[in-house]
C-alpha positions in Angstrom: 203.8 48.9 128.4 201.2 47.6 125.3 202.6 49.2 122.2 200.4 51.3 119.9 200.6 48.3 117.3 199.1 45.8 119.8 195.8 48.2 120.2 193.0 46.9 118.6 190.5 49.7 116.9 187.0 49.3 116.8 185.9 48.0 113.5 183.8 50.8 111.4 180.0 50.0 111.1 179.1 49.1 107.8 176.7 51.2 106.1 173.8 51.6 103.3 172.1 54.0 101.8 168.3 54.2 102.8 165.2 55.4 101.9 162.7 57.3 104.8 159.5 57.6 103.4 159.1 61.1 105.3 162.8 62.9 104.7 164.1 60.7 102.0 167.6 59.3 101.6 169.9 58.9 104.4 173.0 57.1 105.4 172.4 53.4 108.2 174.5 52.2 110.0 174.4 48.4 111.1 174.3 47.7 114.5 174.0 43.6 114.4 173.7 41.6 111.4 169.8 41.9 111.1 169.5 45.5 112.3 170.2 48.9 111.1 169.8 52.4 112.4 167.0 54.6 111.1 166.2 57.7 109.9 168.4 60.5 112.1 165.7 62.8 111.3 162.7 60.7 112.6 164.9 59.7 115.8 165.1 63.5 116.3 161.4 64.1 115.7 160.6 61.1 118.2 163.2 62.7 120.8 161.4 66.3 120.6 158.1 64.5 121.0 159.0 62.5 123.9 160.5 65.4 125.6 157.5 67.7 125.0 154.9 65.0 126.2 156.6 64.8 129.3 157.5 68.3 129.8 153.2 68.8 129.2 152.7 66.0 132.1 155.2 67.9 134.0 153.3 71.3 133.7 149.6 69.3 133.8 150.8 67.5 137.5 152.3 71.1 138.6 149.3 72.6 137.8 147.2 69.8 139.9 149.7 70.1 142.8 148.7 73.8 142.4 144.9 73.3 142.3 145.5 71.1 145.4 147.7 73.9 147.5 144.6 76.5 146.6 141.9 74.1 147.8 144.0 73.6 151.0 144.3 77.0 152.2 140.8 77.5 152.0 141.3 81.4 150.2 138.0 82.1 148.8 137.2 81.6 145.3 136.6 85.7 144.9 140.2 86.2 145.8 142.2 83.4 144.1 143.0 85.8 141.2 143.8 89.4 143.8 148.0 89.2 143.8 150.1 91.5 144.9 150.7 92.8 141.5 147.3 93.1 140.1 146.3 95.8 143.9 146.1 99.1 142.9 147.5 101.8 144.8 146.1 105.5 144.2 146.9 106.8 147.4 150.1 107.2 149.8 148.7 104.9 152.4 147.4 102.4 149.4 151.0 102.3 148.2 152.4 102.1 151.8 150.3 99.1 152.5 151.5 97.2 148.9 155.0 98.1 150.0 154.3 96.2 153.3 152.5 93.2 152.1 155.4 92.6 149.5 157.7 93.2 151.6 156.2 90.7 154.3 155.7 88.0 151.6 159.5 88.3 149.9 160.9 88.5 153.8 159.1 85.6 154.6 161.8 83.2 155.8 162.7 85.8 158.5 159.2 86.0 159.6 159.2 82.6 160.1 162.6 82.7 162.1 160.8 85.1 164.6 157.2 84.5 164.2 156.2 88.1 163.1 152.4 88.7 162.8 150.4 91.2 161.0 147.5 93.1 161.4 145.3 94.6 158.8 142.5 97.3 159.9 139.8 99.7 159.1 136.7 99.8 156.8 135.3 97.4 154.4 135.6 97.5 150.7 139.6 99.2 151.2 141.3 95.9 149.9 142.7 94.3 153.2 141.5 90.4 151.7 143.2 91.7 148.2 146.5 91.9 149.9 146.1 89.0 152.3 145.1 87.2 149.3 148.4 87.9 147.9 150.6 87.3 150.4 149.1 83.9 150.6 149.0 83.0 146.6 152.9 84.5 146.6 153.9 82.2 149.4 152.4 78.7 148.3 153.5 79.5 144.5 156.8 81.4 144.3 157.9 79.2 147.7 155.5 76.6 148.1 154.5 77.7 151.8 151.3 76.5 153.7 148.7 79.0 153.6 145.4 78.6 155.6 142.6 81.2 155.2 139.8 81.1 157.5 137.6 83.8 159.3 137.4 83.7 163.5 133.6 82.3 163.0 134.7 79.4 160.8 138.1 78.5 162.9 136.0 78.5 165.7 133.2 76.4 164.9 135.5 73.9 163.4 137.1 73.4 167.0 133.7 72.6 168.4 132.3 70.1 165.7 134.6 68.3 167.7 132.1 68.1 170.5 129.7 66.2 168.5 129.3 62.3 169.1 131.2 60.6 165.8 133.7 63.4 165.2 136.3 62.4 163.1 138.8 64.7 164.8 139.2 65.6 168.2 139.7 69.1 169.7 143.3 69.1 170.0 143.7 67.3 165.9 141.2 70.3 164.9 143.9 72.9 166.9 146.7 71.7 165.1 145.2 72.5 161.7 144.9 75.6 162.2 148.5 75.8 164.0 150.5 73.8 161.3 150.3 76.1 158.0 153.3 78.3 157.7 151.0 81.2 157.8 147.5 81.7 159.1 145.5 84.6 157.7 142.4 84.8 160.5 139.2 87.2 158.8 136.9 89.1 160.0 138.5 89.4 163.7 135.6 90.8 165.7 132.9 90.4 163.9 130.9 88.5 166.6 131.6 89.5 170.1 132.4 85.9 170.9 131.7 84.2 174.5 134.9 83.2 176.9 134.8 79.9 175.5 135.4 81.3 172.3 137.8 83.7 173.0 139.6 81.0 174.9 139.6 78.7 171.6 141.2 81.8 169.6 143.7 82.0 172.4 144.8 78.6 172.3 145.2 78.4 168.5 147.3 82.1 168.2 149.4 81.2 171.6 150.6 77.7 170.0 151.2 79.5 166.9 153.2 82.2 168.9 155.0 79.4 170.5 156.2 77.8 167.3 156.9 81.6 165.6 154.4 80.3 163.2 152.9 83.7 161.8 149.9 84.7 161.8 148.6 87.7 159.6 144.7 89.1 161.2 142.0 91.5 159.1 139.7 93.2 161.1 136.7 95.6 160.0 137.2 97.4 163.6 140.2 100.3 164.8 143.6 99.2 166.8 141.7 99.6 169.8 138.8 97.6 168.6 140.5 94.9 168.2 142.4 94.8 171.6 139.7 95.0 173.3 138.2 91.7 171.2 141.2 89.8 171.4 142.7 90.7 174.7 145.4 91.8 176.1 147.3 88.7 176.2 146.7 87.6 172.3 147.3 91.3 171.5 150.5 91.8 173.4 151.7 88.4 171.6 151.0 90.1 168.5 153.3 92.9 168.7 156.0 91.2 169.8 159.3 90.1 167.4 158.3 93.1 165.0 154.5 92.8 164.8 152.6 95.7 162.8 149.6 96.9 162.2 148.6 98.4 159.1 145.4 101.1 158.7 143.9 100.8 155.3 141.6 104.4 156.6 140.5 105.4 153.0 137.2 105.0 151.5 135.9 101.6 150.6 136.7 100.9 146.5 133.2 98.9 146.2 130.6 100.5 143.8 133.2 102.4 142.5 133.0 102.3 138.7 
């Protein structure tokens, strides 16, 4: 057992007074023989700066990681600012709807467990894009979810720019785009009547989606029925199932309004 007479101590560093020409006199310390500590004051100003220039680089490469999710999921520029918190909701359905798309945004996770789509219908100008919108911007910001937001025209037509001669994608690459975000908001369902080649492209794309419970969430200018008898019965029946809903937004368009 070492005796407490055999411990050694660590010899005190000697110190000075010194002069900083910013917060005046303070006590250094000597480190070696040739250098001594500085200012406390300055070494706590230089700390504070560091930290805040890379807390700003932080926050500047967040918000470019941000800027890069919202160019991915293709949400147009009109709607990049319509949340879920900024919708207003005058009316009982208005306010039934916001209760739905918040509560399909903050339930997300299960949706994804099951593959639970959504359906938004009825009349232009009643906010159905505002709250698809917001589910979306919720999703990639609050859990950093992929988002894609097309309409049927464009998700279409970027399946068959794969038939052109130098395509950088073939058909089945071009599928899986719009199959791999975590949800897929599909616009302006029935807009075009849409040939069997067509309707067989949008069946492929919400089938593999069903198959991988990847969500989907549809807006549609036309009734329930309306939009079975576009999609089919097949894509429709795949729609309701694990908890699908739809949700009529059947009040009077809110464009013009002042």
């Amino acid at each position: 057992m070492q005796s407490l007479s055999n411990i050694v101590t660590a010899p005190q560093r000697a110190t000075r007074q010194a002069e900083c020409d910013k917060h005046g006199p303070y006590e250094s310390q000597q480190y070696t023989a040739k250098i001594w500590s500085n200012c406390p004051e300055c070494i706590k100003a230089a700390d504070a700066a560091a930290k805040a220039k890379a807390e700003k680089l932080e926050r500047e490469q967040e918000q470019r990681r941000w800027e890069a999710r919202l160019e991915r999921s293709c949400i147009p520029v009109r709607f990049l600012d319509r949340t879920l918190k900024n919708y207003e909701a005058k009316t009982d359905g208005q306010q039934q709807a916001l209760a739905f798309a918040t509560d399909y945004a903050d339930n997300f996770d299960k949706a994804l467990e099951t593959g639970r789509c959504a359906l938004f219908v009825g009349l232009p100008g009643t906010g159905k894009t505002h709250l698809a919108a917001g589910i979306g911007l919720r999703l990639m910001k609050r859990d950093n979810r992929r988002v894609l937001f097309t309409t049927v025209m464009r998700a279409v037509r970027s399946i068959k720019e794969t038939w052109t001669r130098g395509s950088e994608l073939t058909e089945s690459e071009a599928i899986e785009k719009l199959v791999a975000p975590d949800l897929l908001i599909l616009d302006e369902v029935g807009v075009q009547f849409g040939s069997e080649t067509e309707k067989l492209m949008l069946f492929d794309v919400l089938n593999e989606r069903y198959e991988r419970r990847r969500p989907t969430l549809l807006i549609s200018n036309l009734d329930l029925d309306g939009v079975r008898a576009y999609l089919g019965e097949r894509i429709f029946d795949r729609l309701r199932e694990d908890g699908g809903e739809a949700v009529a937004f059947d009040w009077a368009s809110h464009r013009g309004q002042a």
